[in-house]
N, C-alpha and C positions, 0 to 999 in steps of 0.2 A: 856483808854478813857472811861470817862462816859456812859451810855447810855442815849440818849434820850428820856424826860420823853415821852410817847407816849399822844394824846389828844384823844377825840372821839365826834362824831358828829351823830343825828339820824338825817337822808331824809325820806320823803316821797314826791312821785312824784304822780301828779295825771292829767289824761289826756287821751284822745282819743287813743284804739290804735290802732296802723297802724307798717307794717314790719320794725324792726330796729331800732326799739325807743329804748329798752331797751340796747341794744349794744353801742349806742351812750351815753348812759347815765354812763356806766359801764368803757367806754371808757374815759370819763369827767375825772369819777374818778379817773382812772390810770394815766392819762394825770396831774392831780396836786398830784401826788405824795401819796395815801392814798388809805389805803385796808381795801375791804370788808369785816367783821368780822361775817355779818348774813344779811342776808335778805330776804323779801318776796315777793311775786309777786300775783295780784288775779285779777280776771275781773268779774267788776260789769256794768252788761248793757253792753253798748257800752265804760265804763270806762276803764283804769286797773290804781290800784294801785301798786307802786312800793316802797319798803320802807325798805330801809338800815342803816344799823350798820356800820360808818365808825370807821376806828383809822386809825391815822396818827402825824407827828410831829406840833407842834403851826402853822408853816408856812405853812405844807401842808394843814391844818386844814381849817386855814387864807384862803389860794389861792380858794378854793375849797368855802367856804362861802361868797365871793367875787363875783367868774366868775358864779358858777351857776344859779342863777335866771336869767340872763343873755341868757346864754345857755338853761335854762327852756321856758325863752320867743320865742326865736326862734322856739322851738319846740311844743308851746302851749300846754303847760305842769304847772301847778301850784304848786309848788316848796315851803317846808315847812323843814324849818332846827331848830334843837335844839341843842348846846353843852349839852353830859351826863358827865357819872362817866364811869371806868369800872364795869362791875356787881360782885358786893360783894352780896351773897344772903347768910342767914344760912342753914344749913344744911338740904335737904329734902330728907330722904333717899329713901322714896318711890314715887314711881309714878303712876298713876292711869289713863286708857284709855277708852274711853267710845264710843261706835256708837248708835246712834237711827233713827230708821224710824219709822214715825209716820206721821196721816195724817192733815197735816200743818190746824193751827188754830194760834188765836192770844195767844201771854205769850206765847206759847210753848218752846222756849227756855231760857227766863227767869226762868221758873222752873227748870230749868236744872243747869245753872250758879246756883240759887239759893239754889240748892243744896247743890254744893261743896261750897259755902259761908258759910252755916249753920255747915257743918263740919270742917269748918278753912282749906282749900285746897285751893293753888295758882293754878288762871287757867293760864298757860302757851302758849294755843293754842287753839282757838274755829273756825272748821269749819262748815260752813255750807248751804246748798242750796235747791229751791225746786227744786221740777219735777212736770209742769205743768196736770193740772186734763185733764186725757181719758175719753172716754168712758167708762160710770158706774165704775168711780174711781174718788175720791177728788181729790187733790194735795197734792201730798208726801213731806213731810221735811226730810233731813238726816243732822244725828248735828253729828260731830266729835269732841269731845275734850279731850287734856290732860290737867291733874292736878300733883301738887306735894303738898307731904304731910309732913310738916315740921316733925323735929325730935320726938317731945315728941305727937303725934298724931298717933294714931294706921288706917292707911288707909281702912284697912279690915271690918272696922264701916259701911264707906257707902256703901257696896253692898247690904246689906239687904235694905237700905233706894234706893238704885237705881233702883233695882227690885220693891218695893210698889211702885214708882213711873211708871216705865212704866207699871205694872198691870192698874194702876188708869185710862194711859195715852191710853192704848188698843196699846201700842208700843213696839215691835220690839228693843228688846237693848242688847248688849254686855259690858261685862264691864271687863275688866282686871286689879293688880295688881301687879308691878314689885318691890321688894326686890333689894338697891343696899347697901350691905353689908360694915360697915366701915371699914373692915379688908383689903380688896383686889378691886379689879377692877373689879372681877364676877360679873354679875347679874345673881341673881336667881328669878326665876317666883314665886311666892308665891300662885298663883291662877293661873289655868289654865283658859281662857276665857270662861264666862257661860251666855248661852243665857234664855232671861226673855221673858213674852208674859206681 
């Protein structure tokens, strides 16, 4: 028997939150037939966002695009669906991790992002948050992000440019670089983590 082509669908749910929402939502999706392939979860203010990677079959796909806004409205929840692809990405062997505190001003993370842009690095994942200004202290930012560094791009370029950065920035940053070798499934560290002032 053939296999069914599988479909995929991105959620993002956005809404107040309160005990149970995201179990109810999680629950939706089990209930029409279609699994979770990635998702995230983050709360902003009194928001949280919620934003999933479905696959499933046309029908499940179908049921699911159908009943949730549906089910979003009951829960006062604002509900945002897009059919994708699966992810075909090319080859990025390396990957590249980065923390900073520094004390939060405007652009501060733009220069960051625009960092790895200036070296052709896919950012993969940008966290980040403040911590509100104490007694004889500003207000802190901490940025978390990974990158990948496509095949014919030597990652190990932007450390020296991440360090004159947080020098400039008077910021607190780590940066690591992880080797994933096309022979095997090992990862090897290429750089052990080095801290910059």
């Amino acid at each position: 028997m053939p296999q069914t082509p599988q479909h995929f669908l991105v959620i993002t749910a956005l809404g107040v939150d309160r005990p149970g929402i995201v179990n109810a939502i999680t629950r939706h999706v089990s209930s029409c037939g279609c699994n979770i392939e990635d998702s995230r979860l983050a709360m902003l203010g009194d928001e949280f966002t919620f934003i999933m990677l479905l696959s499933g079959s046309w029908n499940a796909i179908t049921l699911i695009e159908s009943t949730l806004p549906l089910k979003g409205a009951e829960m006062e929840l604002l509900i945002v669906m897009k059919r994708t692809n699966a992810a075909i990405r090319p080859p990025m062997p390396e990957t590249v991790w980065v923390q900073v505190e520094v004390n939060d001003s405007p652009h501060i993370i733009e220069r960051f992002t625009d960092l790895f842009d200036s070296h052709q690095m896919h950012i993969a994942e940008l966290v980040s948050r403040t911590q509100p200004a104490q007694e004889n202290r500003p207000p802190l930012l901490y940025i978390q992000i990974t990158a990948h560094s496509p095949a014919h791009r030597d990652a190990t370029l932007i450390e020296q440019a991440f360090h004159a950065l947080c020098t400039e920035l008077d910021a607190q940053g780590t940066i690591s670089v992880v080797n994933y070798p096309q022979h095997d499934e090992k990862m090897e560290s290429s750089n052990e983590s080095t801290e910059s002032r």
